[in-house]
C-alpha positions as CSV (number, residue, x, y, z in Angstrom):
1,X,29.3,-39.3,2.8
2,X,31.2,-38.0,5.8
3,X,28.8,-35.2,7.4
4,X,31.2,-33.4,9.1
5,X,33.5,-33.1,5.1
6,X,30.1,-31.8,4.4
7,X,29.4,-29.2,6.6
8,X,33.4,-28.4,7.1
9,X,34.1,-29.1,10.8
10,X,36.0,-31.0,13.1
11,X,34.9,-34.7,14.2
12,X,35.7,-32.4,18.0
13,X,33.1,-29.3,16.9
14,X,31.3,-28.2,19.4
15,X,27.5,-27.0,18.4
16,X,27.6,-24.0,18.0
17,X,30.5,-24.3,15.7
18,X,28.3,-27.2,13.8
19,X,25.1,-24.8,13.7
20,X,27.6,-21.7,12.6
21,X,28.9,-23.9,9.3
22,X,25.4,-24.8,8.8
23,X,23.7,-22.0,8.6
24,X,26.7,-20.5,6.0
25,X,26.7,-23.3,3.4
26,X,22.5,-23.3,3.8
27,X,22.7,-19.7,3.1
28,X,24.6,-20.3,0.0
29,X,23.2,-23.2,-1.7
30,X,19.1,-22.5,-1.0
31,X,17.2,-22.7,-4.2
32,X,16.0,-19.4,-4.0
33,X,19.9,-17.7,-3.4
34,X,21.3,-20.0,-6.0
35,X,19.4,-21.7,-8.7
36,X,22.2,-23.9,-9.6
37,X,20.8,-27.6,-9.7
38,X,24.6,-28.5,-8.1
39,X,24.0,-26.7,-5.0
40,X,20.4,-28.0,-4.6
41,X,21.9,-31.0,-4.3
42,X,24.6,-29.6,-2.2
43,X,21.3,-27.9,-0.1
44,X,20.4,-30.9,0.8
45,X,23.4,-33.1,1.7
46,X,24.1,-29.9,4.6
47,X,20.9,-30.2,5.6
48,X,20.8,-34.0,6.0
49,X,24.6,-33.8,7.6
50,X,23.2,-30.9,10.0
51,X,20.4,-33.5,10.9
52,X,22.7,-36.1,12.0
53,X,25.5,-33.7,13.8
54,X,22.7,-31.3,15.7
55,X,21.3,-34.6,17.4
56,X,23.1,-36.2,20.0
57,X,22.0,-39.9,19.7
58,X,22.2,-39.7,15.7
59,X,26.0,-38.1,16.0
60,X,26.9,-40.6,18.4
61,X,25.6,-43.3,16.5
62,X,27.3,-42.1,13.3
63,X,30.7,-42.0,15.5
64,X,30.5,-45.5,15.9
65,X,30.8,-46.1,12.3
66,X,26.8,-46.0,11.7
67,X,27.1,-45.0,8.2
68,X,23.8,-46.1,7.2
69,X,22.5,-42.9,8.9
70,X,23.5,-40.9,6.2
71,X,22.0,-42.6,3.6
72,X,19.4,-39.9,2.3
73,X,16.9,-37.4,3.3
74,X,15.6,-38.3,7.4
75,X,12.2,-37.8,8.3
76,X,13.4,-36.0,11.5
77,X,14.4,-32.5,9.1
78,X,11.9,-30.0,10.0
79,X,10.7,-26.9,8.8
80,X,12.1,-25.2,11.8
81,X,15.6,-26.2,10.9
82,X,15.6,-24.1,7.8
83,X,14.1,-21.4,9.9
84,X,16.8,-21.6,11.9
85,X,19.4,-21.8,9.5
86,X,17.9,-18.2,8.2
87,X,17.0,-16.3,10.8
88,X,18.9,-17.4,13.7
89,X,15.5,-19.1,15.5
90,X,16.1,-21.6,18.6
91,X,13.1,-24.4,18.9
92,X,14.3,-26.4,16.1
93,X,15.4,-29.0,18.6
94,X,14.0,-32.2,19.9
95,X,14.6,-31.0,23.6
96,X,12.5,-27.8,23.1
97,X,9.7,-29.7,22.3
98,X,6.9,-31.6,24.2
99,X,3.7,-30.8,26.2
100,X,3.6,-27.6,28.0
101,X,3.4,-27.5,31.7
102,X,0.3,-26.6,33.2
103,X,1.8,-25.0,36.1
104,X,3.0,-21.3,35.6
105,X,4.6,-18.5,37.6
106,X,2.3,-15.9,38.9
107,X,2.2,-12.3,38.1
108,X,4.1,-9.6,39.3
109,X,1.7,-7.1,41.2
110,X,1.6,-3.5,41.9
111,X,-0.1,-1.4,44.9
112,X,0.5,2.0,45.5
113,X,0.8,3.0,49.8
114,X,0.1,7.0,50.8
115,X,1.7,7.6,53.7
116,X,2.8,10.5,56.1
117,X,6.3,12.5,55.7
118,X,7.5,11.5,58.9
119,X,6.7,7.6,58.2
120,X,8.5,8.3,54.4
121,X,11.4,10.1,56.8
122,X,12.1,7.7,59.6
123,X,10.2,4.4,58.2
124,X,7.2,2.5,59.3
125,X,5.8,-1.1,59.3
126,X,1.7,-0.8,57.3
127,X,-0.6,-3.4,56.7
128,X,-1.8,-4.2,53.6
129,X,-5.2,-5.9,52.5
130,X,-4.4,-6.7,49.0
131,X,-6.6,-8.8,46.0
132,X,-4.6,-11.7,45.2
133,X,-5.0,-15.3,43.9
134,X,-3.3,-18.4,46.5
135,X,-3.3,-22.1,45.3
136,X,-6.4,-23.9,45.1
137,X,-6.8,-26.6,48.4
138,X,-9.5,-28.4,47.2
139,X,-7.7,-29.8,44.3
140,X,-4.1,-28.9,45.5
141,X,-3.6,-27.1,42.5
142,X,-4.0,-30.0,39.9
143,X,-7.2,-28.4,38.2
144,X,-9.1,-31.8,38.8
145,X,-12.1,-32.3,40.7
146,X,-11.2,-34.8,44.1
147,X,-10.7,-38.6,42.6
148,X,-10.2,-37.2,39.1
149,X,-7.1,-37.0,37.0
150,X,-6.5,-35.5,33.7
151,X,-6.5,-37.6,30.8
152,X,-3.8,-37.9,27.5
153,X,-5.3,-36.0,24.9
154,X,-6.4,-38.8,22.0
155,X,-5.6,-36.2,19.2
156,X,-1.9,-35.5,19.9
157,X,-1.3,-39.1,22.9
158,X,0.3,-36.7,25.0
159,X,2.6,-34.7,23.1
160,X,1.6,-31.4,23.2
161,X,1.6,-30.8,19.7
162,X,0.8,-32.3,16.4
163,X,2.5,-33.0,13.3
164,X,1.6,-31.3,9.4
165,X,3.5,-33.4,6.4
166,X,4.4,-31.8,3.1
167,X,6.1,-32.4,0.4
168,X,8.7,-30.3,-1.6
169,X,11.7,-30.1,-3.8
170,X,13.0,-31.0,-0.7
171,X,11.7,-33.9,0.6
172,X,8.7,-34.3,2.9
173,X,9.0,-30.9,5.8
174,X,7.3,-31.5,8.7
175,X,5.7,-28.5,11.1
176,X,4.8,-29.3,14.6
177,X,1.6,-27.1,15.6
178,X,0.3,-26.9,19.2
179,X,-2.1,-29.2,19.3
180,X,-5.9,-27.4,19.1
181,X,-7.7,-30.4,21.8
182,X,-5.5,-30.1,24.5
183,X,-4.0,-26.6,24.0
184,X,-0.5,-28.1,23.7
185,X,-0.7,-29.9,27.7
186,X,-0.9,-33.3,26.3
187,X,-3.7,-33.7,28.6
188,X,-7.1,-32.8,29.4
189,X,-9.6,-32.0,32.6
190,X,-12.7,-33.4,31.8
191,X,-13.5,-33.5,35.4
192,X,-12.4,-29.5,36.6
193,X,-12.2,-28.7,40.3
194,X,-15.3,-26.7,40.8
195,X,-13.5,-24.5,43.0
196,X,-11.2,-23.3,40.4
197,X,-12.5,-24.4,37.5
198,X,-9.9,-26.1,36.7
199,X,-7.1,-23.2,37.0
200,X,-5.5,-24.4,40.4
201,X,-5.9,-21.5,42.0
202,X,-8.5,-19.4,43.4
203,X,-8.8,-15.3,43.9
204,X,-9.0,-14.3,47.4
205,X,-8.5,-11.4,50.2
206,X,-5.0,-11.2,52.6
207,X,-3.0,-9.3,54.7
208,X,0.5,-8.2,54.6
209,X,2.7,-6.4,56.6
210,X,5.3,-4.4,54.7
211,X,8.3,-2.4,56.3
212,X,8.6,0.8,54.6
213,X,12.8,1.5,55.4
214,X,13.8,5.0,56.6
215,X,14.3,7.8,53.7
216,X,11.4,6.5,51.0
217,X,10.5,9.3,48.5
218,X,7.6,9.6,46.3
219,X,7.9,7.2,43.4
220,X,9.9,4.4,45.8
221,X,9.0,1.0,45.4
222,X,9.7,-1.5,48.1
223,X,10.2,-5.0,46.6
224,X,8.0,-8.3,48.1
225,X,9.4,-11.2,46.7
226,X,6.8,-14.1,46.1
227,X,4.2,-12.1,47.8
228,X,2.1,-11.7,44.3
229,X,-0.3,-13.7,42.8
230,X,-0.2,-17.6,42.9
231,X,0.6,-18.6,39.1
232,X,-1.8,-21.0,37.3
233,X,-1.5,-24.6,38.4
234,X,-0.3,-23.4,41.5
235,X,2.9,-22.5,40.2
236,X,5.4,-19.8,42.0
237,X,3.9,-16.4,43.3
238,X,4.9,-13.6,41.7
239,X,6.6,-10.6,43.2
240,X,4.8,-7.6,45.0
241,X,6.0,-3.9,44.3
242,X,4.5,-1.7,46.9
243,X,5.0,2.1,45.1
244,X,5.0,5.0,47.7
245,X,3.1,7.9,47.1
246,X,4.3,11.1,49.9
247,X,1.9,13.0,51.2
248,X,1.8,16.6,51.7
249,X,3.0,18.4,55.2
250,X,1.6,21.7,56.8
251,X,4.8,22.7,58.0
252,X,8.3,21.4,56.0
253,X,9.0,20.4,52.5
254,X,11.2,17.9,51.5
255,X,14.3,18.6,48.7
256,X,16.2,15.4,48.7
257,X,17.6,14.5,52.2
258,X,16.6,18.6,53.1
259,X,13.6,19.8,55.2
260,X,12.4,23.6,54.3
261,X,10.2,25.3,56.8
262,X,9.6,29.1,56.8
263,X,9.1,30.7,60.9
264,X,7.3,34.5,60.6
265,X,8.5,37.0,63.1
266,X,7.4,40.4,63.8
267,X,9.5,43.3,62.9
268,X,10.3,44.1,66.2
269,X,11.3,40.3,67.0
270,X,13.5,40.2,64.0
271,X,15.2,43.9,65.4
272,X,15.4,42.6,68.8
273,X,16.7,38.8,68.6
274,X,14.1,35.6,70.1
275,X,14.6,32.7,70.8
276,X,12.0,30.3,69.2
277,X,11.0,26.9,69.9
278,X,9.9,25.0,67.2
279,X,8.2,21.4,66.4
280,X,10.6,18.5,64.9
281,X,9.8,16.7,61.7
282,X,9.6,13.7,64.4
283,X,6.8,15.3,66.7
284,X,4.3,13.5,63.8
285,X,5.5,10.4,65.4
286,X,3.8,9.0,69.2
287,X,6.8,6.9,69.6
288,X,9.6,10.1,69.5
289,X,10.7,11.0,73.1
290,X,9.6,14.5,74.2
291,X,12.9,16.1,73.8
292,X,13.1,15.0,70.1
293,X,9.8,17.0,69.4
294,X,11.0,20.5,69.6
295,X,14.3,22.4,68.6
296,X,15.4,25.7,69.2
297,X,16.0,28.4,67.0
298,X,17.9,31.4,67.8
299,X,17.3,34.6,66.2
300,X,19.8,37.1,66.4
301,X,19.2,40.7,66.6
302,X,18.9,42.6,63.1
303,X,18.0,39.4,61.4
304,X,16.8,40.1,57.9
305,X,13.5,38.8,56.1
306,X,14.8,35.7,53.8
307,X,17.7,34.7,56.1
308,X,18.6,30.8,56.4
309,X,19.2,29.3,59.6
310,X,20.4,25.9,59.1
311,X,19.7,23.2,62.0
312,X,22.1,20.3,61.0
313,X,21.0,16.7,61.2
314,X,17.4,17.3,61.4
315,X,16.6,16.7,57.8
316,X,15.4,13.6,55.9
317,X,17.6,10.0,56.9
318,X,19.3,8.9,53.6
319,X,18.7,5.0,52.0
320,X,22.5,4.4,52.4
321,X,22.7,6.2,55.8
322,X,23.6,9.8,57.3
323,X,20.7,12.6,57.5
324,X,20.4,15.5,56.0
325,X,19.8,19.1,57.2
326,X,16.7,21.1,58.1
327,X,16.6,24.8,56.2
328,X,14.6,27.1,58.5
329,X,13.6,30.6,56.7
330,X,12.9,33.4,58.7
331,X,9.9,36.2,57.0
332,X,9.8,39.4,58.4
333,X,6.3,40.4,58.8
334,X,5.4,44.0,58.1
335,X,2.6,45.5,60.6
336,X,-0.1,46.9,57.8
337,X,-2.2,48.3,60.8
338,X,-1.3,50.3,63.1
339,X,-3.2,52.0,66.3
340,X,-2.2,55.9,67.0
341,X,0.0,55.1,69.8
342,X,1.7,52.7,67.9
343,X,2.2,54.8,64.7
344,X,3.6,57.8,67.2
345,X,6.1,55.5,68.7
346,X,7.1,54.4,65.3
347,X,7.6,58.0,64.4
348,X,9.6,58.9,67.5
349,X,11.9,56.0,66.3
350,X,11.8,56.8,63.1
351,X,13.3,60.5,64.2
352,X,15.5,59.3,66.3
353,X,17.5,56.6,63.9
354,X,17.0,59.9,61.4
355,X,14.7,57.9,59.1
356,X,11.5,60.4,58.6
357,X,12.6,60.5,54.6
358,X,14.3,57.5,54.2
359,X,17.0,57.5,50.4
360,X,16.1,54.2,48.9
361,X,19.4,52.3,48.0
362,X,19.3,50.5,44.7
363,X,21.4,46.9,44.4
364,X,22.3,45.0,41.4
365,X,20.8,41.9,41.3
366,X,22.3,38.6,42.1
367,X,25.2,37.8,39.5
368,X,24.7,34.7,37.3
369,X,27.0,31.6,37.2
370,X,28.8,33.4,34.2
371,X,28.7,36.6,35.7
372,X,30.2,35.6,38.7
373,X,33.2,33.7,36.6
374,X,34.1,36.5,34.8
375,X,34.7,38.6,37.8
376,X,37.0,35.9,39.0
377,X,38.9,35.7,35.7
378,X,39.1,39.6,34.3
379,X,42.2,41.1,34.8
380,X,42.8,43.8,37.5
C-alpha cells in the first residue's frame, strides 16, 4: 500500500503538508470519533503511512522502491505520535530525543542601584559588588572530581530516557520516560567535584562596573548582557538588569525631561525687581566647571507670587538626546511680624498708594478644557 494514496499527498509533500493530512484522516478515523471497524483499520494504515513519511531514512528508503517497509504495524509508532496528531504536540520525533545536556544557560539577574538626581540627569559610571555564581576551575565545569569522568548510566546505556511497552487495539505503543538513574543525562558522576558538588559552578563575590547613560528615571533598567550567573555545567551566563531607583533632591523635582524648583522672595524684593543667583542641577557634580554651578534669575519688578520663570536647557538630558527646561517658581513671602517702625512705614505707604481700606476684587476661577472651547465656538 502506497503511503502517500494513504495519507493523500504528493510523492513532493513537504512535512508539514504530510503532518497536516495526518493529523485530519487520524482525527476522523480514531476508535473513539468513529466506531466503524472500516476506519479502525483505516486508523491504522495513516498511522503506519505517517510512520514511514515523517522519517527521513524510512521515506527515503520507501522512495527507492522499499515496499517491504510498509508491510504492517512498525515498532517505531509512539504514543507521542497520536498525541501529536490530536493536540498539535512537537517531541514526537526521533531528533527531539536523546540525553539531556548537562550544561545549561544561567539565569537572568536583577539588582536594584539608588543613586543621586544629578547622576540619573547627566549619567555616571558605579561599581557594583554583586552575588553571583562563575564556572567551577577545579573541574572546568565537567562536575567530576580531577581524573574522573562520568559514566553511561546502565539503566538507560546512555540515552537519556527509557522505554514503557503496551499493548492495544492498536498494536504495541511505546512511551519514552526520562530515565529515573541518571535524570535523563545518559550519564552519571559518581565521582563529583568537591568544589561544586558536581554542578560546575561555584557561587562567589565580584565586581562590576556599570555606566548608567545620561536621562535614567526611576524604574530604568540598564541591560548587562552575559554579566549574570554562570549556568549549570558551566554553560552561558545569563544577563544582568541593573533597575534604578532615583533619589529624592532638596531643591528641584523632576517631571519628565523638566526640573521644578520654587525661589522665596520678600514682598519688597518681588515689588522692587532682584537679581538672584541660583545653584545648577549640575553643582551636585565635582567634575562641573564653576560657571555651570550657578544661573541667574532675574526678577522683574511687580512680580507676582506663583509666577514661572522658565530657564531653557537646564532641565533633565533626554535618552534620545536634547534637554529639557528648568521651571523656576517664584513665592511671595508675607512678613507676619512686624516691628513699629516697620508697620508705620507700611502705613505711610499704604496712604500714599490710597490702600488703608483696600475693595477686594473677586475673579472667576480658571476655565476648564470645555469651558475654554465653548468660548471659542459660541457665537458673537
Amino acid at each position: 500500500m502506497d503511503p502517500y494514496e494513504v495519507l493523500g499527498v504528493p510523492k513532493d509533500a513537504d512535512d508539514a503538508t504530510i503532518k497536516k493530512a495526518y493529523r485530519k484522516l487520524a482525527r476522523e478515523n480514531h476508535p473513539d470519533v468513529n466506531p466503524d471497524p472500516i476506519a479502525q483499520e483505516k486508523f491504522k494504515d495513516v498511522s503506519h503511512a505517517y510512520e514511514i513519511l515523517s522519517d527521513p531514512q524510512k521515506r527515503a528508503a520507501y522512495d527507492r522502491g522499499g515496499d517491504g517497509v510498509f508491510g504492517g504495524f512498525g515498532q517505531g509508532f509512539t504514543f507521542t505520535d497520536i498525541m501529536d496528531a490530536f493536540f498539535g504536540q512537537g517531541g514526537g520525533t526521533a531528533q527531539n530525543r536523546g540525553p539531556r545536556p548537562r550544561q545549561r544557560r544561567g539565569q537572568d539577574a536583577l539588582i536594584r542601584l539608588d543613586i543621586s538626581l544629578a547622576e540619573a540627569a547627566f549619567g555616571v559610571t558605579k561599581e557594583l559588588e554583586v552575588d553571583t555564581a562563575i564556572g567551577c576551575v577545579t573541574c572546568q565545569g565537567a562536575g567530576t572530581a580531577p581524573g574522573a569522568r562520568p559514566a553511561i548510566c546502565e539503566t538507560c546505556r546512555g540515552a537519556g530516557e527509557v522505554a514503557q511497552v503496551q499493548r492495544s487495539f492498536l498494536g504495541e505503543i511505546r512511551t519514552l520516560r526520562p530515565c529515573a538513574a541518571c535524570k535523563g543525562y545518559g550519564t552519571v558522576i559518581a565521582d563529583p567535584c568537591r568544589d561544586c558538588a558536581g554542578e560546575g559552578r561555584v557561587r562567589t563575590h565580584k565586581t562590576l562596573k556599570v555606566a548608567i547613560p545620561p536621562g535614567v528615571d526611576n524604574g530604568t533598567r540598564v541591560h548587562l548582557a552575559e554579566q549574570g550567573e554562570v549556568g549549570v555545567g558551566a554553560g552561558p551566563a545569563g544577563d544582568l538588569y541593573v533597575e534604578i531607583r532615583v533619589e529624592k533632591h532638596d531643591l528641584f523635582t523632576r517631571q519628565g525631561n523638566e526640573l521644578h524648583c520654587v525661589v522665596t522672595l520678600p514682598m519688597t524684593a518681588a515689588a522692587l525687581g532682584t537679581k538672584l543667583t541660583l545653584p545648577t542641577l549640575e553643582s551636585d557634580l565635582e567634575s562641573t566647571p564653576e560657571e555651570d554651578r550657578t544661573f541667574a534669575l532675574d526678577v522683574r519688578p511687580g512680580t507676582q507670587s506663583g509666577t514661572d520663570h522658565v530657564i531653557k536647557g537646564r532641565g533633565v538630558p533626554g535618552l534620545r538626546g536634547g534637554r529639557g527646561d528648568l521651571i523656576v517658581t517664584v513665592v511671595v513671602e508675607t512678613p507676619t511680624k512686624l516691628d513699629e517702625g516697620q508697620e508705620e512705614l507700611l502705613q505711610q505707604l499704604a496712604a500714599v498708594r490710597g490702600e488703608q481700606r483696600p475693595v477686594g476684587q473677586l475673579r472667576a476661577t480658571k476655565k476648564g478644557v470645555f469651558g475654554r472651547l465653548r468660548d471659542v465656538v459660541a457665537p458673537h
